[in-house]
N, C-alpha and C positions, 0 to 999 in steps of 0.2 A: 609519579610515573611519567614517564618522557612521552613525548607525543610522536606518535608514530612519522618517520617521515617523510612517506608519501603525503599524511597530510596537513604536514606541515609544508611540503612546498605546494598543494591546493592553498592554501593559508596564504602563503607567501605571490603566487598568481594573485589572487580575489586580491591583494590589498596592493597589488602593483596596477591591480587594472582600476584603481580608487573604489572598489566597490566598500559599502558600508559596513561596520560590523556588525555581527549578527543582532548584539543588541541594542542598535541604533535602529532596525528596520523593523516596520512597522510588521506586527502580526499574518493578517492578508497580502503583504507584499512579499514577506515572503514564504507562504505557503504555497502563493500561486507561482513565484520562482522557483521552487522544490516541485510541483505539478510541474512546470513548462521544460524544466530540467529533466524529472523522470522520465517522460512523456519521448524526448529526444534521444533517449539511451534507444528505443527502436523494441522495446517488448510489442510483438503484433501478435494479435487473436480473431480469426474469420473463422472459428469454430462455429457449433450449435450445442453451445453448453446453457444448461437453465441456470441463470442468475435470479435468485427469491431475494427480495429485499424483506427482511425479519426487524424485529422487537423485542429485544431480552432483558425481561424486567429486572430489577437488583433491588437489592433493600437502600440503594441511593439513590433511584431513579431507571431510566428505561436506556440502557444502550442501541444504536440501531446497527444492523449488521447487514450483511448480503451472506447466500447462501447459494454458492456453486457446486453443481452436479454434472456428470460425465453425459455425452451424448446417449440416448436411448437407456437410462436409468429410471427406472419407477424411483418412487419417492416411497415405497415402502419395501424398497431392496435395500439389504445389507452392506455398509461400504465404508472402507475407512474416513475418518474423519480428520483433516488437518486443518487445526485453527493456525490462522495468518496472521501473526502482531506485527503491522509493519514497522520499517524502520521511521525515521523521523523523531524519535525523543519522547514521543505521543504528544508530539506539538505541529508537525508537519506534516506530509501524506495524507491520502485521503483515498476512499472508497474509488473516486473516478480515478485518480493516478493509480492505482491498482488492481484496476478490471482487468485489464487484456493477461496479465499476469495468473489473476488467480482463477481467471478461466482456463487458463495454459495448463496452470497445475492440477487444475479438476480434471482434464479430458486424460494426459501424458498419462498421469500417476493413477489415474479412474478410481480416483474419490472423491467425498466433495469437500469443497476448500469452504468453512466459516472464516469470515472477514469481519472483525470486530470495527468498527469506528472508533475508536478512543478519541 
């Protein structure tokens, strides 16, 4: 399958401006490049949505997750649920690069957004 190509010329930028390839860089370097990137696309959130940091046990161990709800929702009112698998490959992103986002979507869409950490 051909590579799409818009990003083949992101491809073509990253490797004119000598940046590394993806797997010459080190894990944390860039994750926190995918954070410092996300972060500048401009998702902003000054909401008052309840963000619960959870524990969802599995028969391979304990995933941790965040659990966003709509302002002025009890926690034992009825509301849709949309789990969030972010993008990243489940190698990049992370819970803080995706706060303001899946609080956005808890309040807009007034349900609450599960945010898995993979």
């Amino acid at each position: 399958m051909p590579i799409d190509p818009q990003i083949q010329t992101a491809i073509a930028q990253a490797r004119a401006l000598g940046a590394p390839r993806p797997e010459q860089t080190p894990i944390e370097t860039a994750r926190r490049a995918y954070r410092e990137r996300y972060r500048g696309r401009g998702v902003e959130f000054a909401g008052d949505v309840l963000a619960t940091e959870l524990s969802i046990p599995t028969s391979d161990g304990v995933i941790p997750a965040w659990l966003y709800a709509p302002p002025g929702t009890a926690l034992s009112e009825a509301l849709p649920l949309l789990i969030y698998f972010h993008g990243g490959g489940f190698v990049l992103g992370d819970a803080e690069s995706y706060a303001a986002q899946s609080a956005l979507l808890a309040q807009r869409l007034r349900c609450r957004v599960l945010f898995p950490e993979f």
